[in-house]
C-alpha positions as CSV (number, residue, x, y, z in Angstrom):
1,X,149.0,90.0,142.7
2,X,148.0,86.6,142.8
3,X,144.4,87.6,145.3
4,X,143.0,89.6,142.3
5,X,142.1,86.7,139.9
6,X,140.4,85.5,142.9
7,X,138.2,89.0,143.3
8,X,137.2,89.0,140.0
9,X,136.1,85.3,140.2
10,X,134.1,86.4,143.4
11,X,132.8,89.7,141.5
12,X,131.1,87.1,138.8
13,X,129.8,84.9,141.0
14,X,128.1,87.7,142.8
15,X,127.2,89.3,139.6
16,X,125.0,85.7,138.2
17,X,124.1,84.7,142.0
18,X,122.1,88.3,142.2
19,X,120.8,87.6,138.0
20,X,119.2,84.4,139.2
21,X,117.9,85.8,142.1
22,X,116.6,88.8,140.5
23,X,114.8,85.9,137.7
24,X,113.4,83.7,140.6
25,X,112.2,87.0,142.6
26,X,110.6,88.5,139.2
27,X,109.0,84.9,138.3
28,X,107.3,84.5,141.3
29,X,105.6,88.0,141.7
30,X,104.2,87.4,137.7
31,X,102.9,84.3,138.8
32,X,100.9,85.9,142.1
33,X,100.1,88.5,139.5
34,X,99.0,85.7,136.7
35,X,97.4,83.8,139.5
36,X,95.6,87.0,141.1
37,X,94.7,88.1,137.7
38,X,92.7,84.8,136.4
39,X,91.6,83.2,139.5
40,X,93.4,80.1,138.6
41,X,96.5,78.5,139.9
42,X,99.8,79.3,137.3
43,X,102.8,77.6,136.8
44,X,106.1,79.0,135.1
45,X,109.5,76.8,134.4
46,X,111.7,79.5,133.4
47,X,111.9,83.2,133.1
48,X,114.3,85.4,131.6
49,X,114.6,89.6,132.5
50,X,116.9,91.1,130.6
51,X,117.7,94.7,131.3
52,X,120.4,95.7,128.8
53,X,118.1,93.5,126.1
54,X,115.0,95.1,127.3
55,X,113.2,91.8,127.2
56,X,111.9,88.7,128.5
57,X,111.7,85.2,127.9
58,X,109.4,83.2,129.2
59,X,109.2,79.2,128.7
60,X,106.4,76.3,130.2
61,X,103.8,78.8,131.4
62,X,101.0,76.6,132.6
63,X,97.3,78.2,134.0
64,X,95.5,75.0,135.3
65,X,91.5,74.6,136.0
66,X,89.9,76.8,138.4
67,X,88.4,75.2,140.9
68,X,84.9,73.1,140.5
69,X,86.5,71.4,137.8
70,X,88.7,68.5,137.2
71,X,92.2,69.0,137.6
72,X,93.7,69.4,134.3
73,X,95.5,72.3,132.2
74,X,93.7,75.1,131.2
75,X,96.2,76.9,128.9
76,X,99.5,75.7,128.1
77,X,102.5,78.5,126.6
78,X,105.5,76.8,125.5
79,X,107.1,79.9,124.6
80,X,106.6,84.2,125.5
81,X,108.7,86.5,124.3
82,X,108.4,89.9,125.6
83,X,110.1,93.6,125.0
84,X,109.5,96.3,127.4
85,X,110.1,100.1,127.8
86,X,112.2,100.4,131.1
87,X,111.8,104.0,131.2
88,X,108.2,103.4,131.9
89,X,108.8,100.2,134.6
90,X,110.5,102.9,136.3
91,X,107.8,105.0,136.3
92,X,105.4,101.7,137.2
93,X,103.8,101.8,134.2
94,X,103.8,98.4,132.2
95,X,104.5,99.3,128.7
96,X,105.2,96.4,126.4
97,X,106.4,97.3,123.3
98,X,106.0,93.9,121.3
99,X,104.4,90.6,122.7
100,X,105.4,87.2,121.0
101,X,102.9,84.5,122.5
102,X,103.3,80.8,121.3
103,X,99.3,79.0,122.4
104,X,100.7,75.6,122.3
105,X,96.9,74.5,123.9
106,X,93.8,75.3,125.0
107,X,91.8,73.2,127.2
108,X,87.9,74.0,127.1
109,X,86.2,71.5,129.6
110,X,82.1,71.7,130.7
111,X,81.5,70.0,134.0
112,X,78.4,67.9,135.1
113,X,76.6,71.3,135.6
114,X,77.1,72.8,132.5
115,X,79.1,75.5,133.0
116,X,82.5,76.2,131.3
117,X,86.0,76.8,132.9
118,X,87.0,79.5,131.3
119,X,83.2,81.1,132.8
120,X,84.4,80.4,136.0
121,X,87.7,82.4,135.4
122,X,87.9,86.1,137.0
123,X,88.9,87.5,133.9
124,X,85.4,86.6,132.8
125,X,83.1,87.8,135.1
126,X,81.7,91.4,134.6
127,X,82.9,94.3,136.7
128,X,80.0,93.7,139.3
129,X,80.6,89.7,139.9
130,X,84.2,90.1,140.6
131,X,85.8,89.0,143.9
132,X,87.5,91.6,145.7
133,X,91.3,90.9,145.7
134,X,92.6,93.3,148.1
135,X,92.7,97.2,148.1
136,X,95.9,97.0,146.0
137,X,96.0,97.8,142.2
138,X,97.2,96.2,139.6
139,X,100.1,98.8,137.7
140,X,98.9,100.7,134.3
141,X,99.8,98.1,131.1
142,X,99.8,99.1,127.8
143,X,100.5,96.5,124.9
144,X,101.8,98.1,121.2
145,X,102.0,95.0,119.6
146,X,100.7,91.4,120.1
147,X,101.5,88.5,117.8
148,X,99.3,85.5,118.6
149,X,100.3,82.1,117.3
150,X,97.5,79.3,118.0
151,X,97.5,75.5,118.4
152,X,94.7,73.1,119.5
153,X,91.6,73.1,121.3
154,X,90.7,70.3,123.5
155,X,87.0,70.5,124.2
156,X,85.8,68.0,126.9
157,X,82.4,68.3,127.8
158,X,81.2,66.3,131.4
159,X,78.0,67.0,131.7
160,X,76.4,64.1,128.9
161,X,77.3,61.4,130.5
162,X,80.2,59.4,132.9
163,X,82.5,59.9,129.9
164,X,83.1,63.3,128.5
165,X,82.3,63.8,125.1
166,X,85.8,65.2,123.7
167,X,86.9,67.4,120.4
168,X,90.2,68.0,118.9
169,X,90.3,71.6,117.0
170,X,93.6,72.1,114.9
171,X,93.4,76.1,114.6
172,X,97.3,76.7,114.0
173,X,96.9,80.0,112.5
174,X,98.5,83.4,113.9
175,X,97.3,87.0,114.4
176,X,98.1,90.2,115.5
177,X,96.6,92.6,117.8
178,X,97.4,96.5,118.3
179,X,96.9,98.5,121.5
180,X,95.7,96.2,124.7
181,X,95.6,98.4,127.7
182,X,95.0,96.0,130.4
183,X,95.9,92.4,132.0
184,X,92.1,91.6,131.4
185,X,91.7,92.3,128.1
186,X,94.8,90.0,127.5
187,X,93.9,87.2,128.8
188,X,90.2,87.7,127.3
189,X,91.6,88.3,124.0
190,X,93.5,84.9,124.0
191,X,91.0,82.7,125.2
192,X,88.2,84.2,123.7
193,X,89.5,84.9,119.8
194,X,91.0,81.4,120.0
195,X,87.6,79.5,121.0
196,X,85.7,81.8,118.4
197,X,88.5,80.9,115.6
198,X,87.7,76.7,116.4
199,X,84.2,78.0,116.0
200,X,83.2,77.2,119.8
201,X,79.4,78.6,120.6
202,X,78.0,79.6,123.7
203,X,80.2,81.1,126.0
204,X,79.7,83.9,128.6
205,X,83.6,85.3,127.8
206,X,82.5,86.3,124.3
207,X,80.4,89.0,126.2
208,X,83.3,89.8,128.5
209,X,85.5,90.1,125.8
210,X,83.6,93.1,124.2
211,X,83.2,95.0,127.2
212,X,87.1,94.3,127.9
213,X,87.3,96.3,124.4
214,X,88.7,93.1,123.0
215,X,85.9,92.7,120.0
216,X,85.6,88.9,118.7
217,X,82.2,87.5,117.8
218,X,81.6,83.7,118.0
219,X,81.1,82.1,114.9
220,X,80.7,79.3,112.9
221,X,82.8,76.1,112.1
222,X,86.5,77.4,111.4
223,X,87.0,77.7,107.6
224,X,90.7,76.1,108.3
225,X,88.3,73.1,108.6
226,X,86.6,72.9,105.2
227,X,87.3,69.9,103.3
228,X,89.5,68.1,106.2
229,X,87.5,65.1,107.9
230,X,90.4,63.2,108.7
231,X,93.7,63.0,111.1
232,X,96.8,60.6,111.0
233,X,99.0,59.5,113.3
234,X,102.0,56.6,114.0
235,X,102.7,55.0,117.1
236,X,105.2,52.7,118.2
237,X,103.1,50.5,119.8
238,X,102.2,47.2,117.9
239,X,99.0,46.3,115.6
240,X,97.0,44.1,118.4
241,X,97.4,46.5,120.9
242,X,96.1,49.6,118.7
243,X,93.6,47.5,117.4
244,X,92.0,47.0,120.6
245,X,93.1,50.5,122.4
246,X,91.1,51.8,119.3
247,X,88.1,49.7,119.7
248,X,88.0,50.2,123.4
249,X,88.3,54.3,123.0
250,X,85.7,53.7,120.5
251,X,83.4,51.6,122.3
252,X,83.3,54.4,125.6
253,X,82.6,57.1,123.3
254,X,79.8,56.1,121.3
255,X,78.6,52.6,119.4
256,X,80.8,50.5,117.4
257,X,78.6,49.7,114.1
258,X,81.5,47.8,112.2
259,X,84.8,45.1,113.6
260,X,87.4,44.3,111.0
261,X,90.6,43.1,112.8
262,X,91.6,41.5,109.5
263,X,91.0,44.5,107.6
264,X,92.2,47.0,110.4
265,X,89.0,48.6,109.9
266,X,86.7,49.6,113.3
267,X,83.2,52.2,112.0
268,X,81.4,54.1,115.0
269,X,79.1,56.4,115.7
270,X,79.6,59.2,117.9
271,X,76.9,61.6,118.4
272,X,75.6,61.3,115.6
273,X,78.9,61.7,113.5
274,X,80.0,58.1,111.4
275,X,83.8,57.6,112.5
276,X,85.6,55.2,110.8
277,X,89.3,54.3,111.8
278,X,91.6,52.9,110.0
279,X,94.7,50.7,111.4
280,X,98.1,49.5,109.1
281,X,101.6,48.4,110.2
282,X,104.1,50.5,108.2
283,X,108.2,51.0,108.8
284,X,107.8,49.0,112.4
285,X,105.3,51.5,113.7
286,X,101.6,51.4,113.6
287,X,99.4,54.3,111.2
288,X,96.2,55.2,112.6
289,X,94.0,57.5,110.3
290,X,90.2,58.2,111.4
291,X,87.8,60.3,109.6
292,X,84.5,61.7,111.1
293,X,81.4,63.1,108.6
294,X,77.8,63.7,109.6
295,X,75.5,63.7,106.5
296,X,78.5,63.9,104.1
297,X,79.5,67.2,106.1
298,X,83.3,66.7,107.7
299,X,83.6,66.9,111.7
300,X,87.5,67.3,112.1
301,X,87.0,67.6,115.3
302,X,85.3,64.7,116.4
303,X,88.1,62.9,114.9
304,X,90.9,64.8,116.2
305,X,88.9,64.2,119.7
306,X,88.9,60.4,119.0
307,X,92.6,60.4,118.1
308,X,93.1,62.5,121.2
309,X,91.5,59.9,123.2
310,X,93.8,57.1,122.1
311,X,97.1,59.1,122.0
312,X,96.5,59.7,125.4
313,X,96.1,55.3,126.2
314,X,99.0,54.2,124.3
315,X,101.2,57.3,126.0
């Protein structure tokens, strides 16, 4: 009598030993596929398959720079939530019923050369240009439903000098798509209709992404923009060394035109763009607020790219 409380412990062990196992072995195989997919290397922290739930849960999914350009993250999802029809994963069919996809940040860098990273990505070069993979094939996908919630864009563009000139976009809107049919046109979709709602010109996926059948159209400056030309943020650090974080950051992006220690005031111009920063001590932390016009016009996100800049010294 007494051995049977012991079996069952052992049947429950076995039972979560063979669900972890079953996560790890599923993780890795979406992140050759991710990996394959792209042509850029992916990371994933945790995974969830859930076959009574019909779903998964995926946290930290990282896609970093393909290679020729500095090492740095290319797309950044804190949060995918997924639910699937097993009937047709049986059948090896990919059929995902609804897609929840948190875009926590995209990283759009131009190197010395000119040419963009999310160019270089497989997913972006026409059917001709692509590298063969291997003779196998990737299994049928079909999407119903895709929500699409988007962060930031951090632009950094090498190639106009030793320091790259770098942008900030706040798009933080969410949309929904109907119908994707293919691991292509995914990853298209999300790079390309995020880029087009920061307003980001110029890019050879825009192209892709219509053939893909994913239709987005660059376009101008993002209307979430209009009437914003300014960002604020506290830090712990003190006044003195804000102040001359601040004036540094300032200094290696562009020309200081105005020192004000005193005042907490620094004025610069960056490409054009007059940035003026502003510094004050408040509740033991420091408030920086910068704001960024060109001929009265507001430039969010040469601000944002300023503020960018110095969040990332006094880390």
């Amino acid at each position: 009598m007494k051995r049977k409380p012991m079996i069952w412990i052992i049947v429950v062990l076995v039972i979560v030993g063979i669900s972890i196992l079953k996560d790890q072995v599923i993780k890795s195989a979406v992140t050759v596929v991710a990996t394959k997919i792209t042509g850029a290397p992916v990371h994933i922290n945790g995974f969830s398959f859930g076959i009574l739930t019909r779903s998964v849960k995926i946290s930290g999914f990282r896609m970093y720079n393909p290679e020729g350009f500095p090492k740095g993250i290319l797309v950044d999802f804190p949060k995918i939530n997924v639910e699937y029809d097993l009937g047709s994963l049986l059948k090896k069919k990919i059929h995902l019923t609804n897609v929840d996809i948190e875009l926590k940040e995209l990283g759009i860098e131009k190197n010395k050369e000119g040419k963009l990273n999310v160019d270089s990505l497989k997913v972006a070069k026409k059917d001709g240009e692509k590298q063969k993979s291997g003779s196998s094939e990737q299994m049928p996908m079909q999407i119903d439903s895709l929500k699409l919630k988007m962060g930031r864009i951090v632009s950094k563009d090498f190639s106009s000098g030793e320091q790259p000139t770098v942008k900030v976009y706040d798009v933080n809107i969410e949309k929904s798509y109907k119908n994707i049919t293919s691991g292509q046109q995914l990853a298209v979709l999300i790079l390309a209709e995020s880029m087009k709602s920061a307003g980001i010109q110029g890019a050879k996926i825009y192209g892709v992404a219509m053939l893909a059948g994913a239709a987005v159209l660059p376009v101008g400056i993002a209307a979430t923009f209009a009437g914003k030309d300014s960002v604020r943020k506290d830090f712990a650090e003190n006044f003195d060394k804000a102040y001359s974080v601040s004036l540094a950051v300032l200094n290696q992006m562009g020309k200081v035109t105005k020192e004000d220690k005193s005042g907490g005031v620094i004025g610069a111009n960056i490409d054009s763009v007059q940035v003026t920063l502003k510094i004050r001590e408040k509740d033991n932390k420091t408030e920086l607020t910068i704001s960024a016009r060109r001929y009265l016009l507001p430039k969010p996100e040469i601000a944002n790219g300023v503020l960018y800049k110095i969040s990332e010294k006094l880390k």
